[in-house]
C-alpha positions as CSV (number, residue, x, y, z in Angstrom):
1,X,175.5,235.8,77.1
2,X,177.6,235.0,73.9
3,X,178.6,231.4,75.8
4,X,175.3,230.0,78.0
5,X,172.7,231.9,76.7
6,X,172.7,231.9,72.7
7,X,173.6,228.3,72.4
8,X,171.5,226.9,75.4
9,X,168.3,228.7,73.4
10,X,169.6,227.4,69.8
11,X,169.6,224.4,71.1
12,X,166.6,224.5,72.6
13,X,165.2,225.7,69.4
14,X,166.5,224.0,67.0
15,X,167.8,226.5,64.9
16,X,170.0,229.9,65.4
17,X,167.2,231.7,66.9
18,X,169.1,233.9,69.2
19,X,172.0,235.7,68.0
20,X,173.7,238.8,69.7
21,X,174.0,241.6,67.7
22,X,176.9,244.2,68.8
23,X,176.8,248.1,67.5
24,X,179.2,250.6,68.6
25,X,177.6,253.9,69.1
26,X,180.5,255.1,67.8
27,X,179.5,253.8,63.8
28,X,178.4,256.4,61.6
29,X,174.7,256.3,60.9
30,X,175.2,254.5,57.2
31,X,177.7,251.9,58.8
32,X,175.4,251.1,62.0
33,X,172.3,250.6,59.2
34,X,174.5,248.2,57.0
35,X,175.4,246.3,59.8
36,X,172.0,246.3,61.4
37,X,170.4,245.1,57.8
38,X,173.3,242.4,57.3
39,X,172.1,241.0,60.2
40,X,168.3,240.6,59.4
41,X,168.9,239.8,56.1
42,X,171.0,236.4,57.3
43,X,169.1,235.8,59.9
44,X,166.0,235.2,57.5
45,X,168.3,233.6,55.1
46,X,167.5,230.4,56.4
């Protein structure tokens, strides 16, 4: 997914519109929010 997929549709698009986003279901609630947040928050960045 990381390789084909994500770049083929940024490409596509123009702009990082696909991005995977990994959680561990081991994360503690707090850290799997912060991480979950970080994400959004860059991904609107631009």
């Amino acid at each position: 997914m990381d390789n084909e997929f994500i770049s083929k549709n940024n490409e596509r698009f123009g702009y990082k519109r696909f991005r995977f986003l990994y959680l561990e279901d081991t994360l503690k609630k707090e850290a799997f929010l912060q991480r979950t947040m970080e994400v959004i928050t860059e991904f609107f960045k631009d």
